[in-house]
SETI-176397 format. One record per residue (C-alpha): residue number from 1; residue in three letters; x, y, z. Coordinates in pm, 1 decimal. Example, Ala and Ser with C-alpha at 12.3 -4.5 7.8 and 13.67 -1.06 7.14 Angstrom:
BEGIN
SITE  nr rest       c1       c2       c3
SITE   1  ala   1230.0   -450.0    780.0
SITE   2  ser   1367.0   -106.0    714.0
***
This chain:
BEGIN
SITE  nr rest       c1       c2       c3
SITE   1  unk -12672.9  16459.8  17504.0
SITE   2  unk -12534.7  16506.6  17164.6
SITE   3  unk -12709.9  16687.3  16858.8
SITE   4  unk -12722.3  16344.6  16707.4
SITE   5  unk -12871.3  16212.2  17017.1
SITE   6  unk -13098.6  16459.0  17054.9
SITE   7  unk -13247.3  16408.2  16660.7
SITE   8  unk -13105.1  16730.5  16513.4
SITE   9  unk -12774.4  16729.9  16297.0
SITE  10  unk -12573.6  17042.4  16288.7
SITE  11  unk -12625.1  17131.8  15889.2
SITE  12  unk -12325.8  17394.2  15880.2
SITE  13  unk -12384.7  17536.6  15548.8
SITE  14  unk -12033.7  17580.6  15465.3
SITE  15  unk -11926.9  17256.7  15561.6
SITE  16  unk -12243.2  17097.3  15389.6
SITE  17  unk -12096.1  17269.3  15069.8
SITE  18  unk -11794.1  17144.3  15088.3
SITE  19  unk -11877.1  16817.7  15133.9
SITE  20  unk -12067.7  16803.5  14843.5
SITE  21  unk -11787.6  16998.3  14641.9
SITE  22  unk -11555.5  16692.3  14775.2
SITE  23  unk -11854.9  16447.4  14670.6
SITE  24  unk -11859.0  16585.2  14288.4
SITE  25  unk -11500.6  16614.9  14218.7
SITE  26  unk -11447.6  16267.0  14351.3
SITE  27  unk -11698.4  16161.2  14064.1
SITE  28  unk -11566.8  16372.6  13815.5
SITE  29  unk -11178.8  16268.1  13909.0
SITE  30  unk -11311.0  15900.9  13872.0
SITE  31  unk -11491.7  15920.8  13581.9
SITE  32  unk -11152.7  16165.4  13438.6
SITE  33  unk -10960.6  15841.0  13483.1
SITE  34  unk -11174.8  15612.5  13325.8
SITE  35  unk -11205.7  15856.5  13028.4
SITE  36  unk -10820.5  15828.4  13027.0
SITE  37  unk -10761.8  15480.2  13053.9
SITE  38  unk -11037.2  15417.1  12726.7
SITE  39  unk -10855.1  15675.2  12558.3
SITE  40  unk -10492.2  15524.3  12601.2
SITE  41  unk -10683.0  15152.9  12515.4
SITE  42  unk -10796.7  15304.7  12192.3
SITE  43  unk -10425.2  15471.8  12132.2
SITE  44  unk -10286.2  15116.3  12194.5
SITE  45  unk -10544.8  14914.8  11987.0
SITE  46  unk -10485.2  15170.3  11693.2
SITE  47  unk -10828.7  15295.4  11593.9
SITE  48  unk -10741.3  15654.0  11645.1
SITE  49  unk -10627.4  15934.2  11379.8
SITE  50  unk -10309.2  16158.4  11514.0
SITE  51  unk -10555.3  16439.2  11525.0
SITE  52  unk -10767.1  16254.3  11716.3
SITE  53  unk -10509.3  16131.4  11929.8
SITE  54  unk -10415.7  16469.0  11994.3
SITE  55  unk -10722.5  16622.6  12055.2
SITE  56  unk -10825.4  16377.4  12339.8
SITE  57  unk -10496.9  16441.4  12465.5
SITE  58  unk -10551.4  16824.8  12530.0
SITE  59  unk -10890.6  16760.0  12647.6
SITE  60  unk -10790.5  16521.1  12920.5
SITE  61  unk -10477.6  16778.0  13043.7
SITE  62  unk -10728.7  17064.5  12981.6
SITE  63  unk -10953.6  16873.0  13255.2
SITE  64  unk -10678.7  16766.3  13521.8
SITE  65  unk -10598.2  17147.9  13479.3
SITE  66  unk -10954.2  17238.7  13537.8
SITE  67  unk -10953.3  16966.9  13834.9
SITE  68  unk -10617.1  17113.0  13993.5
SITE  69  unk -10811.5  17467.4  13992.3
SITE  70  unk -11150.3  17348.0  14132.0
SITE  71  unk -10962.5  17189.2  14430.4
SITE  72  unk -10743.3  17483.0  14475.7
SITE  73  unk -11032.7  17664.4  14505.5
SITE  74  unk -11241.9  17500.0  14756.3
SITE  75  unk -10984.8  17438.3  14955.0
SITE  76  unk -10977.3  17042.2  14881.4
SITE  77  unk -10638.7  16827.1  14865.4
SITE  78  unk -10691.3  16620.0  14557.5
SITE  79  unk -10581.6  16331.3  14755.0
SITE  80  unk -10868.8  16341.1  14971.3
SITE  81  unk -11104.8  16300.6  14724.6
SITE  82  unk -10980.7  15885.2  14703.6
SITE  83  unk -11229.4  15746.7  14926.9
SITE  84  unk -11147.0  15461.2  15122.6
SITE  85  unk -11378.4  15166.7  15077.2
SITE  86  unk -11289.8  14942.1  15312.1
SITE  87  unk -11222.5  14573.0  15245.1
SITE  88  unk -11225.7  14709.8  14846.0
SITE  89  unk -10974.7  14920.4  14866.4
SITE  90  unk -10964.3  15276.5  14755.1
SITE  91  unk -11238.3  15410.4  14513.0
SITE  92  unk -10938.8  15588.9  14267.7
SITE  93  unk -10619.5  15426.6  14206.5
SITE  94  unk -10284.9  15514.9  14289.3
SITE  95  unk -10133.0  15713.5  14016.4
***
């Protein structure tokens, strides 16, 4: 009889963690690349100084930086953090 079977789930702490590590980045690589894709609308639709341009620029490398480092970290391939949502598709898109 499994663990499952038997009513108890085997609650490794460090694989717990990294699960939820996986779990955050994923949201904060999706929401990254919405922030992006707003950013590059504005760009095209003009309503943006240079400065401004500029600064959302650096901020959005400064946080696929910050991303690269987190998932270095934990041990996490940034590709794994695309979940797979069936019939849907995939949760990020292809870059």
């Amino acid at each position: 009889m499994s663990e499952l079977e038997k009513g108890r789930i085997n609650a490794d702490p460090e694989t717990a963690e990294r699960s939820l590590v996986s779990l955050v980045l994923t949201v904060v690589e999706l929401l990254r690349q919405l922030m992006e894709r707003q950013a590059l609308r504005r760009v095209e639709h003009g309503d943006l100084t240079d400065d401004r341009i500029e600064a959302i620029g650096q901020t959005l490398m400064n946080l696929e930086n910050r991303m690269t480092e987190l998932c270095e970290h934990f041990g996490i391939d940034p590709k794994d953090l695309n979940i797979d949502l069936g019939p849907l598709g995939s949760l990020l898109p292809e870059e």
